[in-house]
C-alpha positions as a Markdown table, in Angstrom:
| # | Residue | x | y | z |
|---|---|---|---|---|
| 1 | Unk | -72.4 | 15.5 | 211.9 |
| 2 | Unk | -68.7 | 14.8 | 210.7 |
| 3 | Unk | -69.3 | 11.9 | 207.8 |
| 4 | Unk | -73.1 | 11.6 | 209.2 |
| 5 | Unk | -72.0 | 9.0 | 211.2 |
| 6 | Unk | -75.6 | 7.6 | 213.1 |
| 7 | Unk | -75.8 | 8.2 | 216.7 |
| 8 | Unk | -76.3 | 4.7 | 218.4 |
| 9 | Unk | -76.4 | 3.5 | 221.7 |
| 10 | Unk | -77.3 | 0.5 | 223.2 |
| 11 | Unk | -80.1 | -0.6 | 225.7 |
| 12 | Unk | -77.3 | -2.0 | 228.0 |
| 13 | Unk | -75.0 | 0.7 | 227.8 |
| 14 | Unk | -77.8 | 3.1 | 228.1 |
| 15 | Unk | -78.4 | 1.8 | 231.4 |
| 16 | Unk | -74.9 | 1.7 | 232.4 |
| 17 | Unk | -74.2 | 5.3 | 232.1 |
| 18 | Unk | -77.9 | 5.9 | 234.1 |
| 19 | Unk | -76.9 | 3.7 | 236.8 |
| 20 | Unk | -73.5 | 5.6 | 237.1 |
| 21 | Unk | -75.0 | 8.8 | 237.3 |
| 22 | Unk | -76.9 | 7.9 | 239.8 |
| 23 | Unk | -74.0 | 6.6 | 242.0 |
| 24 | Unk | -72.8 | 10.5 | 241.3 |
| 25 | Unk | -69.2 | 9.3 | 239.7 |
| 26 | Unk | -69.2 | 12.5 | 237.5 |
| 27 | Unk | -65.6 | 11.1 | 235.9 |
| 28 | Unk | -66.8 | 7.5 | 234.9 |
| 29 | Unk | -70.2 | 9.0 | 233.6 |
| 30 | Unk | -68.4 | 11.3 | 231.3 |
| 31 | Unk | -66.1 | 8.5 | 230.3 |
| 32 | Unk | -69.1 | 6.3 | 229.2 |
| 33 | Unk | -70.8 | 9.4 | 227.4 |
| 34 | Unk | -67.9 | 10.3 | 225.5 |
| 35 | Unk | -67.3 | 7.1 | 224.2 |
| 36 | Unk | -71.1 | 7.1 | 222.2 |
| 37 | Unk | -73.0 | 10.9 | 222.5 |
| 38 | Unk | -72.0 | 13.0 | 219.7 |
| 39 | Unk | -70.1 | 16.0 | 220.2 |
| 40 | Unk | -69.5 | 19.1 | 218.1 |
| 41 | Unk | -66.1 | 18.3 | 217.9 |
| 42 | Unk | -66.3 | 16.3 | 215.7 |
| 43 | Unk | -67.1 | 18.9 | 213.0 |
| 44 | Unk | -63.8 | 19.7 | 213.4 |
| 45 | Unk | -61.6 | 17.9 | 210.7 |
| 46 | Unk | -57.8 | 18.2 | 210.2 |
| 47 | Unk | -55.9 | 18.5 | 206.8 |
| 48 | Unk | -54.0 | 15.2 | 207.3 |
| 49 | Unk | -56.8 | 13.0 | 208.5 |
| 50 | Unk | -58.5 | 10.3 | 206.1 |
| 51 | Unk | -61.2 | 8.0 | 205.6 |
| 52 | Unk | -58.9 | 5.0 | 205.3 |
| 53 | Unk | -56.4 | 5.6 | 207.9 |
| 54 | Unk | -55.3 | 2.7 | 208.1 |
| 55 | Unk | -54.4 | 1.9 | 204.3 |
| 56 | Unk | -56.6 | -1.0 | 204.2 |
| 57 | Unk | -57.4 | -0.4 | 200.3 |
| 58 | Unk | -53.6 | -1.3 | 199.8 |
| 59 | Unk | -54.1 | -4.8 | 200.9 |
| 60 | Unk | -57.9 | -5.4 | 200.1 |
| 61 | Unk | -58.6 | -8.6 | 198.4 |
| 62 | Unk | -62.0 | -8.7 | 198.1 |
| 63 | Unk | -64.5 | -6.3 | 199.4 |
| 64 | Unk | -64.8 | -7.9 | 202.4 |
| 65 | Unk | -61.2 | -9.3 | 203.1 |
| 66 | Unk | -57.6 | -8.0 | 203.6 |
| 67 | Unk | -54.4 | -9.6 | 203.8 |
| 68 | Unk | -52.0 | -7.1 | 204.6 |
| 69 | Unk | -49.5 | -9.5 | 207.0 |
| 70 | Unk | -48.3 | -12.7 | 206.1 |
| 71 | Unk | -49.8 | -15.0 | 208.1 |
| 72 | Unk | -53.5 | -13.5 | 209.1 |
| 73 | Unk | -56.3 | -11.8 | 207.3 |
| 74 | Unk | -59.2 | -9.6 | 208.0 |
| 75 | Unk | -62.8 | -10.3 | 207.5 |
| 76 | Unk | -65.5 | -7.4 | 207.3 |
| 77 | Unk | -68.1 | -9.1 | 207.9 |
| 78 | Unk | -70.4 | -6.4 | 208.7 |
| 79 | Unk | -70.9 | -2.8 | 208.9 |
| 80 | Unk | -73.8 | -3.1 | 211.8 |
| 81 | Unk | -72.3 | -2.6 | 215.9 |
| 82 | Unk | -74.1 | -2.8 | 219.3 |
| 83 | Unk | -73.7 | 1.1 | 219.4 |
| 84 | Unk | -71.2 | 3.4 | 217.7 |
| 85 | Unk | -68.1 | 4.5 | 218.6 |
| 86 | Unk | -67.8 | 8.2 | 218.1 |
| 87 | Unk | -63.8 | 7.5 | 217.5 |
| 88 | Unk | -64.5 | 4.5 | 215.7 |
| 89 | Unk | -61.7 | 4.3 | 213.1 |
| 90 | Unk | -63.9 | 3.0 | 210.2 |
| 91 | Unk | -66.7 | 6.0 | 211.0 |
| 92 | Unk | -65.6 | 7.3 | 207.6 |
| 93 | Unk | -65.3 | 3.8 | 205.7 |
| 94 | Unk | -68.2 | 2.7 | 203.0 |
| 95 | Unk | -67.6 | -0.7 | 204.8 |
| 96 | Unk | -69.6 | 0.9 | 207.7 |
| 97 | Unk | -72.3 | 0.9 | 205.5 |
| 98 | Unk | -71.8 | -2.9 | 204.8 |
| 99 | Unk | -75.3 | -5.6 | 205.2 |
| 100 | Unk | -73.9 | -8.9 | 207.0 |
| 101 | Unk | -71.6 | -10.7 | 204.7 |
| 102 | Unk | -73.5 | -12.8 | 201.7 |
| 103 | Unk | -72.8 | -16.6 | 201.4 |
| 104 | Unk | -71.3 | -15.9 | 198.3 |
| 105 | Unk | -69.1 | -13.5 | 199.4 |
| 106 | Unk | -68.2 | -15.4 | 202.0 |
| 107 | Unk | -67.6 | -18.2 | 199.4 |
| 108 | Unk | -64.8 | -16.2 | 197.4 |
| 109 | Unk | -62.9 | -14.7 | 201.1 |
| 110 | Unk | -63.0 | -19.1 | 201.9 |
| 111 | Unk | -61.6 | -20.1 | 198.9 |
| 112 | Unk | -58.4 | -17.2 | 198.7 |
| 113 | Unk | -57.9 | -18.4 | 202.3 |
| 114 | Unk | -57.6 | -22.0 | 201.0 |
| 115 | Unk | -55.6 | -21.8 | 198.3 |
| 116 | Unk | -53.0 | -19.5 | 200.7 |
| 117 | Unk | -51.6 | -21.7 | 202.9 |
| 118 | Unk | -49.1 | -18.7 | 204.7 |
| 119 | Unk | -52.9 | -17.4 | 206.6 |
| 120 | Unk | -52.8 | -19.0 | 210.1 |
| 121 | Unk | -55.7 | -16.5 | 211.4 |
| 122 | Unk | -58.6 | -14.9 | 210.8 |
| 123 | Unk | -59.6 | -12.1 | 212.5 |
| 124 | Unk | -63.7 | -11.3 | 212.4 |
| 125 | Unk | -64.9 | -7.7 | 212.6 |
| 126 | Unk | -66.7 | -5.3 | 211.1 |
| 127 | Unk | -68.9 | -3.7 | 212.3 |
| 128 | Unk | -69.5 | -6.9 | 214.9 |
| 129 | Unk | -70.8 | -10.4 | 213.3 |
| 130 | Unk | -72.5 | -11.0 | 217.0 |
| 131 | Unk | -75.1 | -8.5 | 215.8 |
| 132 | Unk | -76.3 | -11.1 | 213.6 |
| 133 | Unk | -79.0 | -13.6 | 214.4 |
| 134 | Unk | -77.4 | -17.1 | 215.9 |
| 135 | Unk | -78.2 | -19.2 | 212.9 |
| 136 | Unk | -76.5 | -16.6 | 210.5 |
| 137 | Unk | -73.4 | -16.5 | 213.0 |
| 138 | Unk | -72.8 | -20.3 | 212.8 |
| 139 | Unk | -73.7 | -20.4 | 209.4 |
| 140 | Unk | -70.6 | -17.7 | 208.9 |
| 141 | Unk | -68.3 | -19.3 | 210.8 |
| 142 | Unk | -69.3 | -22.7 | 210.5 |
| 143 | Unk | -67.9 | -22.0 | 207.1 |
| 144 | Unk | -65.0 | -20.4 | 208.1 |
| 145 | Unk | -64.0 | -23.6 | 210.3 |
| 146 | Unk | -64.3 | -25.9 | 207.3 |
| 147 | Unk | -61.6 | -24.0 | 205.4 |
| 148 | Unk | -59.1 | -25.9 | 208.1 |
| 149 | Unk | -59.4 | -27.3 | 211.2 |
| 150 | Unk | -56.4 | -25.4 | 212.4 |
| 151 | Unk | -57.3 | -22.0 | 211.1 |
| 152 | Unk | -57.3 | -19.8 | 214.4 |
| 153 | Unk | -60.2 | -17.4 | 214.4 |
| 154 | Unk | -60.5 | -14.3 | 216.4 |
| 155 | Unk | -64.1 | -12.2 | 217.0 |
| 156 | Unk | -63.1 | -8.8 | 217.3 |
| 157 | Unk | -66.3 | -7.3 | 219.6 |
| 158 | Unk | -67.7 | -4.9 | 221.7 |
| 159 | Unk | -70.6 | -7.3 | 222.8 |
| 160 | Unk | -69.7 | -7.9 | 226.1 |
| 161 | Unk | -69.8 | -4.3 | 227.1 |
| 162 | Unk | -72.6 | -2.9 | 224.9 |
| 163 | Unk | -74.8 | -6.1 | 224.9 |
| 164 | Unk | -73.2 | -9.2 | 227.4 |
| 165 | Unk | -76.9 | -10.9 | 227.4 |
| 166 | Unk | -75.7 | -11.6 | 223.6 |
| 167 | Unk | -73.9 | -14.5 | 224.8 |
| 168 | Unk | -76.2 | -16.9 | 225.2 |
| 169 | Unk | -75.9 | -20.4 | 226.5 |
| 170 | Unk | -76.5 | -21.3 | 222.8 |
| 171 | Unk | -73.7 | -19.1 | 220.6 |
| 172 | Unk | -71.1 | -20.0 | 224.0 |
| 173 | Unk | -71.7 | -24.0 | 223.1 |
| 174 | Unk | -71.5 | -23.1 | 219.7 |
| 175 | Unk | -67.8 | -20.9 | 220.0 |
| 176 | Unk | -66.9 | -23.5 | 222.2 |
| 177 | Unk | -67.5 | -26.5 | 219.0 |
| 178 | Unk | -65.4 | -24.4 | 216.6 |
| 179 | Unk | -61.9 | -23.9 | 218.6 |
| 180 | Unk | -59.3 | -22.6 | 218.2 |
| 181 | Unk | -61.1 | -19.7 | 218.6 |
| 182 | Unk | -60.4 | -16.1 | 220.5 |
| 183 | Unk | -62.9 | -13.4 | 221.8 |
| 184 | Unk | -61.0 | -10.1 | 221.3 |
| 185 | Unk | -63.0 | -7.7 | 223.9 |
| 186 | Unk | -62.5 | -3.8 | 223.2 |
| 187 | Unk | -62.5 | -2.6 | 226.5 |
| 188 | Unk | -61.9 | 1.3 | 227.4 |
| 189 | Unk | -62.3 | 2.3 | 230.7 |
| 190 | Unk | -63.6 | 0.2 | 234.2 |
| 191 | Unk | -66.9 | 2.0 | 234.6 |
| 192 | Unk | -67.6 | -0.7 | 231.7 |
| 193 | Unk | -66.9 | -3.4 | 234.2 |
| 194 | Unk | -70.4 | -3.5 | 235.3 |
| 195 | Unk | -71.9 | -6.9 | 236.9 |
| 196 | Unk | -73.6 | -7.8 | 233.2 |
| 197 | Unk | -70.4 | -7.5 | 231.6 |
| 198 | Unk | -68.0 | -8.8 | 234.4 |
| 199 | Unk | -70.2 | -11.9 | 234.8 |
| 200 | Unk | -70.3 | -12.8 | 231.2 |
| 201 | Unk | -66.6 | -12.6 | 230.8 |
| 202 | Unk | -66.3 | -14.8 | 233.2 |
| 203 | Unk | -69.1 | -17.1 | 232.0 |
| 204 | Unk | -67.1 | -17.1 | 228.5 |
| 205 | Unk | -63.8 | -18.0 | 230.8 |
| 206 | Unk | -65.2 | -20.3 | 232.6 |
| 207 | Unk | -66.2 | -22.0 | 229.1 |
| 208 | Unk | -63.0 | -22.3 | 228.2 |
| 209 | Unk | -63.2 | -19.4 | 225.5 |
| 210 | Unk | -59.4 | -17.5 | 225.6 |
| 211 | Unk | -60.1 | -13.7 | 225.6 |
| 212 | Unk | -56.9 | -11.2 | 224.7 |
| 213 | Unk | -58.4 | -7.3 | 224.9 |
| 214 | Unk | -57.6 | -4.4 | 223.3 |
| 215 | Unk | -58.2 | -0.6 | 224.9 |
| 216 | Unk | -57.9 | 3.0 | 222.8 |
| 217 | Unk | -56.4 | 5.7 | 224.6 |
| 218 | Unk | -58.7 | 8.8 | 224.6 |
| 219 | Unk | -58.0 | 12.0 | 225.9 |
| 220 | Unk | -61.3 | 12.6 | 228.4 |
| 221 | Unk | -61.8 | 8.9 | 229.1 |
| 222 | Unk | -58.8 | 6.9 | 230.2 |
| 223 | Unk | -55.7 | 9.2 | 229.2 |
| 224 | Unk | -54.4 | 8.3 | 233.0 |
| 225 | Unk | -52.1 | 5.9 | 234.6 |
| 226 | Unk | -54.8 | 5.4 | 237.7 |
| 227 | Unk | -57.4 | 4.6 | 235.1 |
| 228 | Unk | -55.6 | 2.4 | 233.0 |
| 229 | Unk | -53.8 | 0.8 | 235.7 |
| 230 | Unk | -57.3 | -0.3 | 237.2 |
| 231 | Unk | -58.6 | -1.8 | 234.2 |
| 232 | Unk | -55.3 | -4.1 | 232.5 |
| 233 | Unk | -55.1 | -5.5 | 236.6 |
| 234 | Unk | -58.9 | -6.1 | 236.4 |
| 235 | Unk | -59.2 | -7.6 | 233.2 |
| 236 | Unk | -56.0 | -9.6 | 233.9 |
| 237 | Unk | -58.1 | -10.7 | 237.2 |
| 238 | Unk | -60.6 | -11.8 | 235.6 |
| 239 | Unk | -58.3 | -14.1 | 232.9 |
| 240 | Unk | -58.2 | -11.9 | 230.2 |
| 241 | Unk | -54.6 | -10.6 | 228.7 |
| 242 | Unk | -55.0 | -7.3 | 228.3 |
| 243 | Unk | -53.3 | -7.1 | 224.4 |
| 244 | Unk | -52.9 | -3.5 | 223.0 |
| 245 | Unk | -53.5 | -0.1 | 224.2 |
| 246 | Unk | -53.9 | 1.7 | 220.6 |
| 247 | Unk | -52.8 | 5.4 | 219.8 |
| 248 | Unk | -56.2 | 6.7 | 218.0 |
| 249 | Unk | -56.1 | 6.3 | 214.7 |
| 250 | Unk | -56.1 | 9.7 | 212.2 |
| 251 | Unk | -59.8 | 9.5 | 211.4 |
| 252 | Unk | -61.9 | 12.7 | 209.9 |
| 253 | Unk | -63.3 | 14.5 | 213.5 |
| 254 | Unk | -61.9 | 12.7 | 216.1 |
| 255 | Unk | -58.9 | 14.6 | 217.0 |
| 256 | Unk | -60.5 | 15.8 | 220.5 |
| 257 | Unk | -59.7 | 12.3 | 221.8 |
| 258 | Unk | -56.1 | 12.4 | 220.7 |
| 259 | Unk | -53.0 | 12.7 | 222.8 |
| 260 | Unk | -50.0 | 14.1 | 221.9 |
| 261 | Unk | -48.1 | 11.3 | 221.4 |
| 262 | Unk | -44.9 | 12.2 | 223.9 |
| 263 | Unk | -47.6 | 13.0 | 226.5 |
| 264 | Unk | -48.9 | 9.1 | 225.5 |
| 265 | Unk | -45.1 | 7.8 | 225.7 |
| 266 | Unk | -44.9 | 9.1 | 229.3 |
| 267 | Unk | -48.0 | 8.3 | 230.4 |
| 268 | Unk | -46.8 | 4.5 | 229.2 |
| 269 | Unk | -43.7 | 4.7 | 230.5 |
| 270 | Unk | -45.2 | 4.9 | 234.2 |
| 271 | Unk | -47.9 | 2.4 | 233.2 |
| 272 | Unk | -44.6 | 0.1 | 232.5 |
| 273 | Unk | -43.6 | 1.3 | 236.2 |
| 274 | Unk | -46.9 | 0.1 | 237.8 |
| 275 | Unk | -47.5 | -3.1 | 235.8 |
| 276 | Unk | -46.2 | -6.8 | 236.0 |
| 277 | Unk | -45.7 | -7.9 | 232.3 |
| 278 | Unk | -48.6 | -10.4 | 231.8 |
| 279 | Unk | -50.7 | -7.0 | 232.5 |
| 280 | Unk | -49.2 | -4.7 | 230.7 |
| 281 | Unk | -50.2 | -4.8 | 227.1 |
| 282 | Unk | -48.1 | -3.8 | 223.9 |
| 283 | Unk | -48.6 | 0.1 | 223.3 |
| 284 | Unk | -48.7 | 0.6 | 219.3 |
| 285 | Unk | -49.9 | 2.7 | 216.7 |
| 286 | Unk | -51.4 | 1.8 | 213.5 |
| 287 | Unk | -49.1 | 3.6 | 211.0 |
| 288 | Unk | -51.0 | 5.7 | 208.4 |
| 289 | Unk | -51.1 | 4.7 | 204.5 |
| 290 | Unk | -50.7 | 0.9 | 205.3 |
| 291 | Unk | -47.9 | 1.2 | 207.6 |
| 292 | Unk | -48.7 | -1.9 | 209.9 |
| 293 | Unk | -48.9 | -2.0 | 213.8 |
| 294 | Unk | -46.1 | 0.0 | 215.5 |
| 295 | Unk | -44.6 | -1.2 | 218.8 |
| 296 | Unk | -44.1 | 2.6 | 220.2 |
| 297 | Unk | -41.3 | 1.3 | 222.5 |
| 298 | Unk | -39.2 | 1.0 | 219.5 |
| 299 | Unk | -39.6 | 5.1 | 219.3 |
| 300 | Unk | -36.6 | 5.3 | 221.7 |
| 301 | Unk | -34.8 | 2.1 | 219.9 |
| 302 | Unk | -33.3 | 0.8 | 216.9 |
| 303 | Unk | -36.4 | -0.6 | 214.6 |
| 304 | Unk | -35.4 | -3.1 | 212.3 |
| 305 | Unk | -38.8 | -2.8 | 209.9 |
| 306 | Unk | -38.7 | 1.8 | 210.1 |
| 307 | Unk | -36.3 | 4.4 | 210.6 |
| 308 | Unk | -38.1 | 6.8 | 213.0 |
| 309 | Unk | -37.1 | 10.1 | 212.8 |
| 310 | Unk | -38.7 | 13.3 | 214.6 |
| 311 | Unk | -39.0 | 16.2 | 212.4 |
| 312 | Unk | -41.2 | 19.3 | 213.3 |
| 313 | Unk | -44.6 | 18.2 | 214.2 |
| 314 | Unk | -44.6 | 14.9 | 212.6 |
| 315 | Unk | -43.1 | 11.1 | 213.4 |
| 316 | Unk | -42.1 | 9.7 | 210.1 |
| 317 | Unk | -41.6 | 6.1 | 209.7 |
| 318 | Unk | -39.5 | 5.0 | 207.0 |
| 319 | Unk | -39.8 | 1.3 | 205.7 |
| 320 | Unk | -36.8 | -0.6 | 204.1 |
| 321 | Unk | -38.2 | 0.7 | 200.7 |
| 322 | Unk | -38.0 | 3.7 | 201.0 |
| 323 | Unk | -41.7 | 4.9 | 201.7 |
| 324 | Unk | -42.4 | 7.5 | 204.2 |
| 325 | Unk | -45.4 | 8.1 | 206.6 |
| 326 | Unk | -46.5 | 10.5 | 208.9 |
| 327 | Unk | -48.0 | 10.8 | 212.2 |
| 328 | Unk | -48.5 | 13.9 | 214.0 |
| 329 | Unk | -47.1 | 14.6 | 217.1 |
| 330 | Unk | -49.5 | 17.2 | 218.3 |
| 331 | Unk | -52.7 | 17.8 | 216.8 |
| 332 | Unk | -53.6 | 21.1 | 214.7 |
């Protein structure tokens, strides 16, 4: 396999795609599977794709932490998920390799955060932290909190779709004690949306927990307006924002679930046709080489922080110093 990365499911999500099956939703079935079973695709890996597509060694503090805007920082804390994504944009990265972060290191990422007053947020991700044992999360995070009691802290995670019985009466109490605090969901498709997950979203709402989500698009899964439609009204529904819908990043064997990007710009155009603006969420791209998040409506409008051009078979974004990057418009 493409950078040997381990096939892993989950018990819930095994069970998910069984029970869909069995309702004979052929579509949503597929969507699920494509999302976790390997596929010989991914053998198939294109000149410009990289193990670090997003430029994170450009900004890396620490081995576990990177700063690379102003005000927030990221915190691997480990390499371990509920299952793995087969267009997971770290599937190439050593840190998916990464044991749950020591105490130590965790020491070092605390004190960088503060002695830099300028980091109002901390997103945690990985890999997932709620893989870890209760004790070691609050440990983690309990230290996190003490940095400052106004440090906001977001959990980027997959749990409530690959594992919701994760959220136990004991970790939501615990959250709850160590506000301001987000749960950022990554949610694809609404065949995920099963009772399980829909019920411990709403247990987490109900707590008072704020949730934002974030979706990929992915040609085979939800690369249509019906689809997507569905899911940012659901989620919304259920109190959740729905945040970004993310272009797929340029990772080594996963170009079978990229869309051209001007077949992605319509499709988001009629998404922008279909959806009130508290559920439609911001469409971006993650810019190769350290480029930042993208707003992709600023494609077809002045940027103030890139000059877009179009030339051949490439986007190239072009900062105010100069530096140019690349995204392809079609893949090879």
């Amino acid at each position: 396999m493409a950078f040997n990365l381990p096939i892993l499911i989950s018990p819930h999500f095994k069970e998910l795609i069984e029970q869909t099956a069995a309702k004979g939703d052929t579509h949503a079935e597929n969507a699920l599977k494509k999302q976790v079973e390997y596929s010989e695709q991914e053998e198939h890996i294109l000149s410009y794709e990289s193990q670090d597509p997003l430029g994170s060694c450009h900004y890396k503090i620490t081995s576990r932490l990177i700063h690379q805007y102003k005000n927030r920082c990221l915190l691997l804390s480990t390499g371990r998920c509920f299952s793995n994504c087969r267009f997971c944009f770290r599937r190439a990265s050593p840190a998916k390799s990464f044991e749950l972060i020591s105490e130590q290191e965790l020491a070092e990422v605390c004190n960088y955060i503060a002695n830099n007053k300028e980091i109002e947020e901390i997103l945690v991700s990985g890999g997932d932290i709620l893989t870890a044992k209760n004790e070691e999360i609050k440990q983690r995070l309990s230290a996190i909190r003490n940095i400052r009691s106004n440090l906001l802290i977001r959990i980027g995670t997959r749990a409530p779709v690959f594992a919701p019985e994760r959220f136990t009466p004991e970790l939501i109490t615990f959250l709850r004690s160590i506000k301001p605090l987000w749960i950022i969901p990554h949610i694809n498709h609404t065949a995920e949306l099963d009772a399980k997950t829909t019920s411990c979203l709403e247990t987490l709402t109900d707590a008072g927990i704020p949730m934002q989500s974030q979706t990929v698009l992915l040609k085979g899964v939800n690369d249509s307006v019906q689809e997507l439609v569905k899911l940012f009204n659901k989620l919304t529904k259920a109190g959740i924002k729905p945040g970004y819908l993310f272009m797929t990043d340029i990772v080594p064997g996963t170009s079978h679930f990229r869309i051209p990007i001007t077949q992605a710009m319509e499709l988001y155009e009629n998404l922008r046709n279909e959806l009130s603006g508290l559920s439609l969420p911001v469409f971006a791209v993650d810019i190769p080489d350290g480029g930042g998040k993208f707003n992709l409506l600023q494609l077809s409008a002045d940027s103030m922080k890139y000059k877009v051009a179009k030339e051949n078979n490439w986007y190239t974004f072009t900062d105010k110093n100069g530096k140019v990057r690349r995204y392809p418009i079609e893949k090879e």
